[in-house]
KEKE-3310 file (N, C-alpha, C; in steps of 0.2 Angstrom, whole numbers, plus 5000, padded with zeros to 4 digits):
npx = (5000:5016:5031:5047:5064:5078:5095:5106:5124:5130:5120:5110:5102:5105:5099:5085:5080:5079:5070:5059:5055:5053:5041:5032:5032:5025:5010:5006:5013:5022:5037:5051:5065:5081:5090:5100:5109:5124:5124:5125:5116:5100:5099:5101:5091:5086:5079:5070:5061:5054:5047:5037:5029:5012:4998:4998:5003:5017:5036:5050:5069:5085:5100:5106:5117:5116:5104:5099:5091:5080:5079:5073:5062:5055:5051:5042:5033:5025:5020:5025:5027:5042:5057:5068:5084:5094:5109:5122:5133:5148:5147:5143:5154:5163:5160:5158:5173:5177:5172:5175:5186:5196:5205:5217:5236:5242:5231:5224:5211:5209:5215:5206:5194:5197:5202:5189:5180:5184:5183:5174:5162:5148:5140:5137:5129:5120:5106:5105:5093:5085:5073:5064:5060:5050:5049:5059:5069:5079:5088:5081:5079:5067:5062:5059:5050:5040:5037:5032:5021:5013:5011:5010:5002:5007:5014:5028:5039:5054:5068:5080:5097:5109:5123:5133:5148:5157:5161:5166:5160:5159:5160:5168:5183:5185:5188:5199:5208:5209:5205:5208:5210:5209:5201:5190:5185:5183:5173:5161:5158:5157:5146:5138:5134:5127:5115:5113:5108:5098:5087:5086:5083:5068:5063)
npy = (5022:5026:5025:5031:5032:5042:5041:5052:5050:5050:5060:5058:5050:5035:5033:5041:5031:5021:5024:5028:5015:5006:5013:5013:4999:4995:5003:4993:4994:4985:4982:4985:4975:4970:4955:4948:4949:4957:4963:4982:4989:4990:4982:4992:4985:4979:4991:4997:4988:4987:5002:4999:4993:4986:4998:4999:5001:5005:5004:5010:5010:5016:5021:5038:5037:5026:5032:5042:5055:5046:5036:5040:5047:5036:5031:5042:5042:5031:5032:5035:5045:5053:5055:5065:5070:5081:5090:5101:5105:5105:5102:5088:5083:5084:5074:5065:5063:5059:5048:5039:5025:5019:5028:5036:5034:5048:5057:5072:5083:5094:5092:5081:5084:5096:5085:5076:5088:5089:5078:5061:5059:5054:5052:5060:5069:5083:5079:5087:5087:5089:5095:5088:5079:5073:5078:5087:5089:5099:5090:5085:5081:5084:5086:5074:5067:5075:5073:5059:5060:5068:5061:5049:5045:5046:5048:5050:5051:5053:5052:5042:5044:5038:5029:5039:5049:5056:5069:5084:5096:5109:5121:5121:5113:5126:5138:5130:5131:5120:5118:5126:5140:5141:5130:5131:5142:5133:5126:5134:5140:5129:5117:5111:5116:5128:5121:5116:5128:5131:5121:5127:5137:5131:5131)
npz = (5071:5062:5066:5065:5070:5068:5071:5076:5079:5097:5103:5111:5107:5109:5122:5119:5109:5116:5125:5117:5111:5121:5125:5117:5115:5126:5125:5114:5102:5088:5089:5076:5075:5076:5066:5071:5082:5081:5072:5068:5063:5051:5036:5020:5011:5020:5026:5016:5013:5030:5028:5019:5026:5029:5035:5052:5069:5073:5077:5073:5072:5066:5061:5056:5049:5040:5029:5014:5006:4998:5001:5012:5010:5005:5016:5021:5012:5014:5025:5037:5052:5054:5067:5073:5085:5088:5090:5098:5087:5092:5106:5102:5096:5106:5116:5107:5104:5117:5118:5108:5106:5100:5096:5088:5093:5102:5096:5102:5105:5099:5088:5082:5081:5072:5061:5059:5055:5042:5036:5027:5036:5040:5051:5062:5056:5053:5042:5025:5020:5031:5035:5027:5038:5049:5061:5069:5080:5094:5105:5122:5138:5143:5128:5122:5133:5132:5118:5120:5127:5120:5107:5111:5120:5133:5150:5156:5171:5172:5161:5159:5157:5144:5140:5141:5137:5147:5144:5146:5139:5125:5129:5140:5134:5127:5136:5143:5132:5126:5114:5100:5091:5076:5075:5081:5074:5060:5065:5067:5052:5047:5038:5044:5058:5053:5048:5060:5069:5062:5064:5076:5078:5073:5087)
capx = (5005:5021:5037:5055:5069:5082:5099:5114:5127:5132:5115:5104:5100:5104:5093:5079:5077:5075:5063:5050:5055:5050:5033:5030:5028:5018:5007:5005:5016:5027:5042:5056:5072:5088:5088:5105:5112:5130:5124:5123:5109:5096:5103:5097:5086:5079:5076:5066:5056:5049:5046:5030:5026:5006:4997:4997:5006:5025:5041:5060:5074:5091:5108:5106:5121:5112:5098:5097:5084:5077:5076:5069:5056:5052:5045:5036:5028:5022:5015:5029:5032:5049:5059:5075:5085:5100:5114:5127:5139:5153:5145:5144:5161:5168:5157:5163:5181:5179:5164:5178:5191:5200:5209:5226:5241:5244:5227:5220:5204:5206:5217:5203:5188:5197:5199:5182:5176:5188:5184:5169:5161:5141:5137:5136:5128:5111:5107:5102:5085:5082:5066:5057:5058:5041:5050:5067:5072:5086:5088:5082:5075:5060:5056:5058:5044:5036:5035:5028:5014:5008:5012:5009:4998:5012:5018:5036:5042:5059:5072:5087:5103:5112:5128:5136:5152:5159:5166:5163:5157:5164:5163:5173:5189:5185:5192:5205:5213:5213:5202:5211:5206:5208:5199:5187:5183:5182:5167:5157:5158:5156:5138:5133:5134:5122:5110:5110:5104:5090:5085:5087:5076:5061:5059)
capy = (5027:5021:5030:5031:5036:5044:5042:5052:5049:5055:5065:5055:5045:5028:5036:5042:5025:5015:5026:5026:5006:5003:5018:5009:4991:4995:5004:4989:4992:4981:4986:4982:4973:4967:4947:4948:4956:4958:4969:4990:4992:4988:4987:4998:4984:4979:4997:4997:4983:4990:5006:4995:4987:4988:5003:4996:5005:5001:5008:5008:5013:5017:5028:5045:5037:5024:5035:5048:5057:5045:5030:5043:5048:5030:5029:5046:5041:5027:5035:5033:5048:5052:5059:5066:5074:5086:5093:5106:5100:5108:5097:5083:5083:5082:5073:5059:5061:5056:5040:5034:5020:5019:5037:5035:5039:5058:5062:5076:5085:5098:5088:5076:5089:5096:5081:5076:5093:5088:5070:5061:5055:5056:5048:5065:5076:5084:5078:5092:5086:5088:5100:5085:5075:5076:5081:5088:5096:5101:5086:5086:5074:5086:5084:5065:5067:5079:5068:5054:5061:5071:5058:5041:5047:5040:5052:5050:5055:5051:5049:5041:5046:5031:5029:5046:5049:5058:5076:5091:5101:5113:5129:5121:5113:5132:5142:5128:5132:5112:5120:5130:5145:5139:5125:5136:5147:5131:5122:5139:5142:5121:5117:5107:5121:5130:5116:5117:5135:5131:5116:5128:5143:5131:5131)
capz = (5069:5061:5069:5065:5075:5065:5076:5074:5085:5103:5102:5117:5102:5112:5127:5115:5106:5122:5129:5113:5109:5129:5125:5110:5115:5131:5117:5108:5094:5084:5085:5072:5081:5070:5069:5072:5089:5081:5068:5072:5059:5045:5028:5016:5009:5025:5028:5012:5018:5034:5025:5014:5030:5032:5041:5059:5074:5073:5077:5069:5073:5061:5062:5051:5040:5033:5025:5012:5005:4995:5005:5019:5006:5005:5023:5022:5006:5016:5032:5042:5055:5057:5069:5073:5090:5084:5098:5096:5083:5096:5111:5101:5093:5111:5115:5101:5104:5124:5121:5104:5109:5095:5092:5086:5100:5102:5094:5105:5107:5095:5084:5082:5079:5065:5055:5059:5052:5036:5036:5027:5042:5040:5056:5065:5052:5054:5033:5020:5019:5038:5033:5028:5045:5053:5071:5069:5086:5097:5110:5130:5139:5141:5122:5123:5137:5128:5113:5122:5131:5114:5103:5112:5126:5139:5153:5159:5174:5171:5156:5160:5151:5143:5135:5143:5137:5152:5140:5150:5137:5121:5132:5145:5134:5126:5142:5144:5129:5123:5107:5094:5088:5070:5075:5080:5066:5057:5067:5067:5049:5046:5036:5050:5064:5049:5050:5068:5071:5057:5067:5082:5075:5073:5093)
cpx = (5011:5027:5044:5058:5076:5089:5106:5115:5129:5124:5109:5100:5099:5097:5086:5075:5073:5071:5057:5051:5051:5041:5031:5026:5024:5012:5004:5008:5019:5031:5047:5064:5075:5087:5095:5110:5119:5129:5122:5116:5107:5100:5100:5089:5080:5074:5068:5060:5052:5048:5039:5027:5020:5003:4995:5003:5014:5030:5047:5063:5083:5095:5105:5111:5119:5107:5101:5090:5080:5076:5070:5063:5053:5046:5040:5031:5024:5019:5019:5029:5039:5052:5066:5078:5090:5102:5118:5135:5145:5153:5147:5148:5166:5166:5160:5167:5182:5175:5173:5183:5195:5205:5216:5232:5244:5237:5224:5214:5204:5210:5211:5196:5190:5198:5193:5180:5179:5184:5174:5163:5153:5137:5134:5132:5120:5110:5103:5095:5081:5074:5062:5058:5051:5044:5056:5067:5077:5082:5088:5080:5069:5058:5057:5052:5039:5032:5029:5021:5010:5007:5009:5005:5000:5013:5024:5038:5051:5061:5078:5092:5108:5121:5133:5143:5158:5165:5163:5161:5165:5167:5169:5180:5189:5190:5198:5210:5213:5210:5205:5207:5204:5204:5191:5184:5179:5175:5162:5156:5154:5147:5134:5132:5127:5116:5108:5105:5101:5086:5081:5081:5068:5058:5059)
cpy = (5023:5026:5028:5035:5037:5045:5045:5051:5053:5062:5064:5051:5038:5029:5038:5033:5020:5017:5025:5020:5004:5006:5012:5005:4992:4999:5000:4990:4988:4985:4982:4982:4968:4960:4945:4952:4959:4963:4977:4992:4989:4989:4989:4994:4980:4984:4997:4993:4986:4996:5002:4992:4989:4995:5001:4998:5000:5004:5003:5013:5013:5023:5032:5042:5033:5027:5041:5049:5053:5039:5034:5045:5042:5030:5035:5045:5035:5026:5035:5041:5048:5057:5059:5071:5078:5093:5097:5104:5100:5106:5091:5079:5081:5077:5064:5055:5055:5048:5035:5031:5018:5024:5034:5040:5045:5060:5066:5078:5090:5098:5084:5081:5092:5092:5079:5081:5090:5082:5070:5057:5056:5055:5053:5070:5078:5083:5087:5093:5088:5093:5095:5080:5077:5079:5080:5092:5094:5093:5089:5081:5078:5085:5078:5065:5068:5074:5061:5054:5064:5064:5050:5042:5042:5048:5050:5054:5058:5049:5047:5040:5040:5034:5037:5046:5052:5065:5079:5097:5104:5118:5126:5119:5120:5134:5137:5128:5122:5112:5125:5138:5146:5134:5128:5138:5140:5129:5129:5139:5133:5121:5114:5113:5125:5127:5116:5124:5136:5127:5122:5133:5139:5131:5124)
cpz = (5068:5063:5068:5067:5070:5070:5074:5081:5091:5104:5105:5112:5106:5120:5124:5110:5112:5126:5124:5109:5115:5127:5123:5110:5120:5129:5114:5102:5092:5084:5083:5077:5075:5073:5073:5075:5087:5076:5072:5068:5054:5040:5026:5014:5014:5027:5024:5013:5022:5031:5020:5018:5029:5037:5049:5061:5074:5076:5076:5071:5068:5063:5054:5045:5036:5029:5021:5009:5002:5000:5012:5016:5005:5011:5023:5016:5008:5023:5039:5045:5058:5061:5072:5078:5088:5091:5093:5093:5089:5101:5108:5098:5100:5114:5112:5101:5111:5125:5114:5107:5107:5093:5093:5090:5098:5100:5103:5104:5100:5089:5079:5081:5072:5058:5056:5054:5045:5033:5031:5030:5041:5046:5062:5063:5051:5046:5032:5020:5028:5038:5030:5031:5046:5059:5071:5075:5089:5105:5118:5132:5141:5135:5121:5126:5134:5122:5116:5125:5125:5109:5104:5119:5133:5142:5157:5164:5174:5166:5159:5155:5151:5139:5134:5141:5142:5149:5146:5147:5133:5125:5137:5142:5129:5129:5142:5139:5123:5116:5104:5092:5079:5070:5076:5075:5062:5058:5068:5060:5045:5044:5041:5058:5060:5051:5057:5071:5067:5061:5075:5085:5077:5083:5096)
residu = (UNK:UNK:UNK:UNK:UNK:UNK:UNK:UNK:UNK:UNK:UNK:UNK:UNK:UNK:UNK:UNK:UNK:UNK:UNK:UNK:UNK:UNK:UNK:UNK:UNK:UNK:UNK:UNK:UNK:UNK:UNK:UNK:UNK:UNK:UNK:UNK:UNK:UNK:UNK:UNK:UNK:UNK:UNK:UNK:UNK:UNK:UNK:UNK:UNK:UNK:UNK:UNK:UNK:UNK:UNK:UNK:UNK:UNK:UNK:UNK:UNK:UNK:UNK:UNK:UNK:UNK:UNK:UNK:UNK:UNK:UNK:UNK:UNK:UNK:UNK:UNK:UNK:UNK:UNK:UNK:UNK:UNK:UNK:UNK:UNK:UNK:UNK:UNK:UNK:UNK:UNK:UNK:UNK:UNK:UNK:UNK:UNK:UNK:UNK:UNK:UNK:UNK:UNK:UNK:UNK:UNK:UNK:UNK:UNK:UNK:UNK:UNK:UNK:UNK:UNK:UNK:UNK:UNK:UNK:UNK:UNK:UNK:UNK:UNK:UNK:UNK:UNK:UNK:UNK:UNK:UNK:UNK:UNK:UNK:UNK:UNK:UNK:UNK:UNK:UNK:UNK:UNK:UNK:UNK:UNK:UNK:UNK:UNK:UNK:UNK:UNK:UNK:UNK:UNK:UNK:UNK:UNK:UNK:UNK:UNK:UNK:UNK:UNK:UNK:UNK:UNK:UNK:UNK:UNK:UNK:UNK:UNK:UNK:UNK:UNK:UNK:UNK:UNK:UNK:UNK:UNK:UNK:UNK:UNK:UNK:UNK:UNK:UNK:UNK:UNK:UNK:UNK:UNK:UNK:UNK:UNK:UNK:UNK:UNK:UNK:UNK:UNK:UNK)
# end
């Protein structure tokens, strides 16, 4: 079985890869690891590459911005199962704002969500195409589990959550007021909130 892990960010993505990189290898897979620890990811034409690998049991791992449909058509036209975890745009906007290090003096929480929404950042974005992943679903550390006992015939007692940003949740800076109500509106009606409750329907 060939496996890719599709990563957006703040989405248990760093938790989800290190748990099916670790399945993987104890498995016997091959799994693809960058030559070069300073880079964050494969380039397009490395990607392309492992995509042609041979059919023998592998795993890959890549951030959701590097890919559109056509490079992602690449690996399922080459037997790769892919898959993909996807959180509550409105989680994982606050989510973003509390894990980023760089936000420029004075921005705030609901400052910083509405340009995001504005901005074009793809790093977050469940894509258009998400209907042809093989395993698009809503992120837990039961369907990480899940996945590995059906999929790699491993059972996990334990996922441990990596790379926590320490937000407390939409609903909570909700009540608090520190989210807008135009701000609001905007991430409800936002095509990525769509995409979510399609994703969300499948179960």
């Amino acid at each position: 079985m060939k496996i890719l892990y599709l990563h957006i960010v703040k989405s248990g993505g760093t938790t989800a890869n290190q748990v099916l990189a670790q399945t993987c290898n104890r498995r016997g897979y091959f799994v693809h690891r960058l030559d070069d620890d300073a880079k964050h990811d494969f380039s397009r034409e490395q990607l392309e590459e492992i995509a042609k690998f041979p059919k023998f049991d592998q795993y890959a791992h890549a951030h959701i911005a590097v890919f559109d449909e056509q490079l992602h058509s690449l690996f399922r036209q080459n037997g790769w199962f892919t898959i993909c975890l996807v959180r509550n745009p409105a989680d994982l906007l606050c989510s973003l704002f509390h894990f980023t290090k760089d936000l420029p003096e004075g921005m705030d929480l609901n400052n910083y969500i509405a340009e995001v929404l504005e901005g074009e950042d793809s790093s977050w974005h469940i894509p258009a195409w998400f209907q042809d992943i093989s395993f698009c679903r809503l992120l837990s550390s039961a369907r990480i589990r899940s996945f590995c006992e059906t999929f790699l015939n491993e059972r996990l007692e334990h996922v441990p959550l990596l790379n926590q940003s320490g937000s407390k949740g939409f609903a909570h800076y909700l009540v608090t007021g520190a989210i807008k109500t135009k701000t609001v509106k905007a991430l409800l009606n936002h095509e990525q909130t769509k995409r979510f409750q399609k994703v969300a329907a499948l179960g």
